[in-house]
N, C-alpha and C positions, 0 to 999 in steps of 0.2 A: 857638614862633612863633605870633603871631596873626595869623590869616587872616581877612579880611569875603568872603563870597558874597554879592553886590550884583546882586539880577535885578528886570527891567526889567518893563514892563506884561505884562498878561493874566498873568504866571509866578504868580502867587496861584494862579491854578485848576489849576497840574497838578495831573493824579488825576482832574481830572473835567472837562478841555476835550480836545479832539479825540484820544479815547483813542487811535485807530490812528497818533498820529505821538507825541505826549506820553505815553505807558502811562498806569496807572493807579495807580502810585505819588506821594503826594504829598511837596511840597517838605519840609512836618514831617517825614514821615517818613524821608525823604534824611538829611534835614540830623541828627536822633538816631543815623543811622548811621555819616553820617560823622564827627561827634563821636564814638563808639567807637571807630572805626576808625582815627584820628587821634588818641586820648586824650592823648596828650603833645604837643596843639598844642589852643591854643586856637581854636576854628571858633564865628564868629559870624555873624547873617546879616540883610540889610535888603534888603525889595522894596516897590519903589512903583510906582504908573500914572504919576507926574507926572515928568516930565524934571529940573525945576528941582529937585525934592528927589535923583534921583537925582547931580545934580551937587554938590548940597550934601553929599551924602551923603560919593561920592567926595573932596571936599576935606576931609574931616573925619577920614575913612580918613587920610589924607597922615600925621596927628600920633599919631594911635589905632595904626592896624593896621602889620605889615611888611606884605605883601600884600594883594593885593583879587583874588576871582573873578568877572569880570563878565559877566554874561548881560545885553544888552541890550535881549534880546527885539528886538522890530520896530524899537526905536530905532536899531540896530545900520545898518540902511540908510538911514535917513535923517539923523541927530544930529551936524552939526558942532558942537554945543555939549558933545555927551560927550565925541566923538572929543577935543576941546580940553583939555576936564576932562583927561582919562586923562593927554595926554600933560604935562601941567602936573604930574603928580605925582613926587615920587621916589621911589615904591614901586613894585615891581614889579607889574605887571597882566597877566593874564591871563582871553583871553576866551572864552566854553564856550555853545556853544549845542546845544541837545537831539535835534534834528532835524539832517539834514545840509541844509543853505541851501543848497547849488550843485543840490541835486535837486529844487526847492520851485519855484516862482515863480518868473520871471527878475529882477524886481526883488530879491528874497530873496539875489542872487548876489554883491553888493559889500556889503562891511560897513567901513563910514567907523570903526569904533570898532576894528575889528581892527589895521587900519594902528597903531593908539598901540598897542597891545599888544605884550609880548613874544614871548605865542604863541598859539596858536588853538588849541582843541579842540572838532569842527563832525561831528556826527553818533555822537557815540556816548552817546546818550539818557544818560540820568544815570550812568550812572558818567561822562562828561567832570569832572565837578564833583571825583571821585575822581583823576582823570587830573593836572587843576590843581591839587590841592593835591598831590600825588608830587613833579609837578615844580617844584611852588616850593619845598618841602621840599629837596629834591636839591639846588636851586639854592642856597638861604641856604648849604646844606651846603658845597657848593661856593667859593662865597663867601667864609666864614668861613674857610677852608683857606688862603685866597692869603698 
């Protein structure tokens, strides 16, 4: 299975933006773990600050990747144009954010992108990223069974 982790602005600086809610582990470093930990799936990964690349990004996934991990970062609360992206796709999405957003900020509380998603994983710092790829695994699994 090939899976894209597709995160959203400021996500470049984990490891070194607001260590007590982000740790101090960075996204490199995530991402060489969960490529071991996943060895028999390909895990690839694209992060930008710009919306319109993240949407391009997303349509390009559609033909590339079975799955996408989407961390939308702040766009998460405001992006009718990802929320759109997502749901225009035929792959399944799934959306992971590191911090729990219903404890944050009360704008931080609605996530327009989650709605397209098939499931959310919302507060459990980087392993979520581990969590989404389980269960999109589980699910192809699944899938391919019918």
């Amino acid at each position: 299975m090939r899976i894209l982790i597709l995160n959203g602005p400021n996500l470049n600086w984990i490891g070194k933006r607001e260590i007590s809610i982000y740790g101090t582990l960075s996204f490199d470093e995530l991402l060489k773990s969960l490529q071991k930990r996943f060895s028999e799936h390909q895990i690839v990964s694209f992060q930008s600050n710009c919306e319109g690349m993240l949407i391009d990004r997303l349509q390009q996934a559609d033909s590339e990747e079975d799955a996408v991990i989407f961390n939308p970062g702040a766009y998460a609360h405001t992006s009718i144009a990802l929320a759109d992206a997502v749901r225009s796709l035929s792959i399944p999405t799934v959306e992971v954010h590191i911090s729990d957003i219903y404890k944050r900020e009360p704008f931080r509380h609605h996530s327009f992108t989650a709605e397209a998603c098939i499931k959310n994983f919302v507060g459990f710092g980087m392993e979520g990223y581990a969590m989404a790829i389980d269960f999109l695994v589980k699910k192809n699994q699944s899938d391919l069974n019918l």
